[in-house]
Biotite code that builds the C-alpha atoms (Angstrom):
import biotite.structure as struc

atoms = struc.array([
    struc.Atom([0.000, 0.000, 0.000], chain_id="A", res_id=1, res_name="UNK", atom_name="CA", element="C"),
    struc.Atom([1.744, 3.461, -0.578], chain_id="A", res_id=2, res_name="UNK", atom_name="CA", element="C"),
    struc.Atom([1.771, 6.115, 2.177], chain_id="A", res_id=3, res_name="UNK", atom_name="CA", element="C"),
    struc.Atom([-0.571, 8.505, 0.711], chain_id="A", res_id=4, res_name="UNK", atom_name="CA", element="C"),
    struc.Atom([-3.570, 6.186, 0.572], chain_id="A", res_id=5, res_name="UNK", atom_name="CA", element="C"),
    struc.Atom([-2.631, 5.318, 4.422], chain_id="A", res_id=6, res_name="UNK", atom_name="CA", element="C"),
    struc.Atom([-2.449, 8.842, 5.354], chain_id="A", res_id=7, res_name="UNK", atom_name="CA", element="C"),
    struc.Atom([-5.569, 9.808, 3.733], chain_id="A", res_id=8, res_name="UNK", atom_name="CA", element="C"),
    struc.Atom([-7.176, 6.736, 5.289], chain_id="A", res_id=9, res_name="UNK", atom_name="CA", element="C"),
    struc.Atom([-6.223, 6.787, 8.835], chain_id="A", res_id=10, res_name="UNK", atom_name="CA", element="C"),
    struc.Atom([-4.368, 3.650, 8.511], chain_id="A", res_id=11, res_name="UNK", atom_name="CA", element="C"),
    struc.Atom([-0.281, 5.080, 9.098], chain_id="A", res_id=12, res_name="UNK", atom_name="CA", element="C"),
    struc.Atom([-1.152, 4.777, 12.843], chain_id="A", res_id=13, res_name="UNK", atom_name="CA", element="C"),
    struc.Atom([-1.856, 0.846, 12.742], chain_id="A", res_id=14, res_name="UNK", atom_name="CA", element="C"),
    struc.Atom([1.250, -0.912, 13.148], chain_id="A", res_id=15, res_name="UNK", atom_name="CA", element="C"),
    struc.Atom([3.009, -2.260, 9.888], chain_id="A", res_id=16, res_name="UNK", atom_name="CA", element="C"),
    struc.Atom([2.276, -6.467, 10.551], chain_id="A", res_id=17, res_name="UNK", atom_name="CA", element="C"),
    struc.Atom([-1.544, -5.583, 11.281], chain_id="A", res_id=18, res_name="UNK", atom_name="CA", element="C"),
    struc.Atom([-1.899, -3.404, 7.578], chain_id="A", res_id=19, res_name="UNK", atom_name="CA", element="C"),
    struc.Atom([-2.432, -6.629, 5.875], chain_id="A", res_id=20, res_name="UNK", atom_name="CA", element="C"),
    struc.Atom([-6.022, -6.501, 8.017], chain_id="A", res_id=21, res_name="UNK", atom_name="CA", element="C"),
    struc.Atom([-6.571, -3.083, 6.721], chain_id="A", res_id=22, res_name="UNK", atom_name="CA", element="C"),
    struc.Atom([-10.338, -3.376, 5.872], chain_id="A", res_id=23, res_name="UNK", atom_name="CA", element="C"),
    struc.Atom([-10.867, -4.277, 9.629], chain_id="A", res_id=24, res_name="UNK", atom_name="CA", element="C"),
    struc.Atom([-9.411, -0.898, 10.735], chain_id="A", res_id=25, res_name="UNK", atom_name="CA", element="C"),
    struc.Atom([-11.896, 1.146, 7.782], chain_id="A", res_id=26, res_name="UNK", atom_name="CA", element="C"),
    struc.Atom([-14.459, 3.022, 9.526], chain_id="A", res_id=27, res_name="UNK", atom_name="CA", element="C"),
    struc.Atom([-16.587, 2.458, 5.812], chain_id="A", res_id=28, res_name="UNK", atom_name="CA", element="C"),
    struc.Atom([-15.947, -1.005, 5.654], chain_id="A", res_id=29, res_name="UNK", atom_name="CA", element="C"),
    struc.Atom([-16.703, -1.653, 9.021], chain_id="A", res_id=30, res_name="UNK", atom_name="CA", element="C"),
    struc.Atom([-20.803, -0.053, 8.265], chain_id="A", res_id=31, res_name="UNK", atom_name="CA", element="C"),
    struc.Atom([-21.493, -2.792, 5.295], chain_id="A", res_id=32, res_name="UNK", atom_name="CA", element="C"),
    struc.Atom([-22.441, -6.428, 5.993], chain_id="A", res_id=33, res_name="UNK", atom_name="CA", element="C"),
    struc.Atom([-20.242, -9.196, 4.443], chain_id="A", res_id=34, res_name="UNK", atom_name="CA", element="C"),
    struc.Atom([-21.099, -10.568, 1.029], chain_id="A", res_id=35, res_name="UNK", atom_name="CA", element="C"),
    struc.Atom([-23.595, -13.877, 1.300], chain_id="A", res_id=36, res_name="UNK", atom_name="CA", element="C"),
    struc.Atom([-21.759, -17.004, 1.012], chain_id="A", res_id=37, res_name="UNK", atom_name="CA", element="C"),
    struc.Atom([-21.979, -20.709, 1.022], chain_id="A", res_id=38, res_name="UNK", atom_name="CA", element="C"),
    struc.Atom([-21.625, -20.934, 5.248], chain_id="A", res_id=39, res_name="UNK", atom_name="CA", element="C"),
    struc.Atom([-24.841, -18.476, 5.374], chain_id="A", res_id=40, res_name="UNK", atom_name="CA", element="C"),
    struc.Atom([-27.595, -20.654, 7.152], chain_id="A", res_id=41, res_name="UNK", atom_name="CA", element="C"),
    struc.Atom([-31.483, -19.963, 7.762], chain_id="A", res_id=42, res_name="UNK", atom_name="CA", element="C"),
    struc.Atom([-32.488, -19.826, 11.507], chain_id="A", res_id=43, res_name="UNK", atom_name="CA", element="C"),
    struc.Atom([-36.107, -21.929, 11.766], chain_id="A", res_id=44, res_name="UNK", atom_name="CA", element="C"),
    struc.Atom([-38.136, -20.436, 14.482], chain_id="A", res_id=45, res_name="UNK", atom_name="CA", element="C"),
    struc.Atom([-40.422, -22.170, 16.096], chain_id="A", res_id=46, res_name="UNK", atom_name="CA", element="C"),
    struc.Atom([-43.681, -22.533, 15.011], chain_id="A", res_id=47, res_name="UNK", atom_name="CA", element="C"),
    struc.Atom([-45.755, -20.290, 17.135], chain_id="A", res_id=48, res_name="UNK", atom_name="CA", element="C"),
    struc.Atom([-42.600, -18.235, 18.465], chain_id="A", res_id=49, res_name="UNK", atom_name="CA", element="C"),
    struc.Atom([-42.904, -14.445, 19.489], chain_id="A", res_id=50, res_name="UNK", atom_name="CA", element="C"),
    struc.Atom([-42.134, -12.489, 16.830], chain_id="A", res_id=51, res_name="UNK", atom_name="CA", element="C"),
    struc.Atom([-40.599, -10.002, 19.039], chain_id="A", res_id=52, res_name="UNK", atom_name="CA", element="C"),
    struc.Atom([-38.042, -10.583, 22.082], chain_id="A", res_id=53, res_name="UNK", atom_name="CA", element="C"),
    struc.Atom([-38.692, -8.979, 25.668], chain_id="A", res_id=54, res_name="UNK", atom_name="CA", element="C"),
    struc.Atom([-37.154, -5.494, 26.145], chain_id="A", res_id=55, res_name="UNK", atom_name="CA", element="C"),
    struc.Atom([-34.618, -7.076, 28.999], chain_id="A", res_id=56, res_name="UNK", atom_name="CA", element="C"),
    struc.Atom([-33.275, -10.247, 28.570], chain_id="A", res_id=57, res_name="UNK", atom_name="CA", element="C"),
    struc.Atom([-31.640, -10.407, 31.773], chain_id="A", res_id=58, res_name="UNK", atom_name="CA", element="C"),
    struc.Atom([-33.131, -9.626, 35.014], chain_id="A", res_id=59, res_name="UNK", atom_name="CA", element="C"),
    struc.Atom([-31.127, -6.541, 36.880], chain_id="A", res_id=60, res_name="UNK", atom_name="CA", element="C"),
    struc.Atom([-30.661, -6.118, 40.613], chain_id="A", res_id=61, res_name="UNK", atom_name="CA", element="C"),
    struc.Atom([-31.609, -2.481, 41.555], chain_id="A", res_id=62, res_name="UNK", atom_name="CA", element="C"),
    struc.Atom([-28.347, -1.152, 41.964], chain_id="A", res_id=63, res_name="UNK", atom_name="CA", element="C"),
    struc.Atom([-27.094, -3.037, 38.696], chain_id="A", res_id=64, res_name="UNK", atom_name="CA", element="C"),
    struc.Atom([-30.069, -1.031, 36.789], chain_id="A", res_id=65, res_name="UNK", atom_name="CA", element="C"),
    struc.Atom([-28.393, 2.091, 38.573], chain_id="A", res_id=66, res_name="UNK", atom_name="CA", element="C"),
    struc.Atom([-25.118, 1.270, 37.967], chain_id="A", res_id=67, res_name="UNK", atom_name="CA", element="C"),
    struc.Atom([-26.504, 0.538, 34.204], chain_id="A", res_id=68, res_name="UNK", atom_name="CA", element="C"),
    struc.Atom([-28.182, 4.022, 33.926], chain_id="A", res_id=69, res_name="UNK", atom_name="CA", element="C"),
    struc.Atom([-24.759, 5.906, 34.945], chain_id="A", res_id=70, res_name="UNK", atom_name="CA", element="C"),
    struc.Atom([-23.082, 3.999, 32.355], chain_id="A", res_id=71, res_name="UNK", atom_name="CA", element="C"),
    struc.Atom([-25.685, 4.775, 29.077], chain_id="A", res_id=72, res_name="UNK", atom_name="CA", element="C"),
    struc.Atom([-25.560, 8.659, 30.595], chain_id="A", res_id=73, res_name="UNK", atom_name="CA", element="C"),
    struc.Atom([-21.864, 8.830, 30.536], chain_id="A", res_id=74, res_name="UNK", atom_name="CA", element="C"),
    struc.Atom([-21.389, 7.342, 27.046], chain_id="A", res_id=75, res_name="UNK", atom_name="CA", element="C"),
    struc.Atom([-24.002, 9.717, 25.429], chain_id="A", res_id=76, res_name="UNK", atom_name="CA", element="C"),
])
C-alpha cells in the first residue's frame, strides 16, 4: 500500500504487521455487511414463536439497573 492512501485513510497509525487486516481498521468497511456465502444458514423459528423478544433479557438487581443508567448517561 503506498503512504498517501494510508495517510488519507487513517491507517499510518496501525502498526506495519496488522496493515495486511486493513479493511478491519476502515471506519466504511466496518458499516457494510459481508457478502452472502456458502456458510450463510437460515435460523427456523419455532412454530408459534414471538415475533418479538422482551425489552430485557436479563433480570437486573436495583443497583445493577443504577449502575446501568450511569453507564448509558456517561457514554451519550
Amino acid at each position: 500500500m503506498n503512504t498517501k492512501y494510508l495517510e488519507e485513510s487513517g491507517l499510518d497509525k496501525i502498526l506495519a504487521e496488522f496493515c495486511h487486516y486493513h479493511k478491519v481498521f476502515s471506519e466504511e468497511k466496518s458499516q457494510c455487511l459481508p457478502h452472502h456465502t456458502i456458510w450463510d444458514h437460515i435460523i427456523e423459528l419455532l412454530p408459534n414463536a414471538s415475533a418479538t423478544l422482551p425489552g430485557r433479557l436479563l433480570p437486573l438487581t436495583k443497583l445493577e439497573k443504577e449502575e446501568m443508567q450511569k453507564f448509558v448517561e456517561e457514554h451519550l
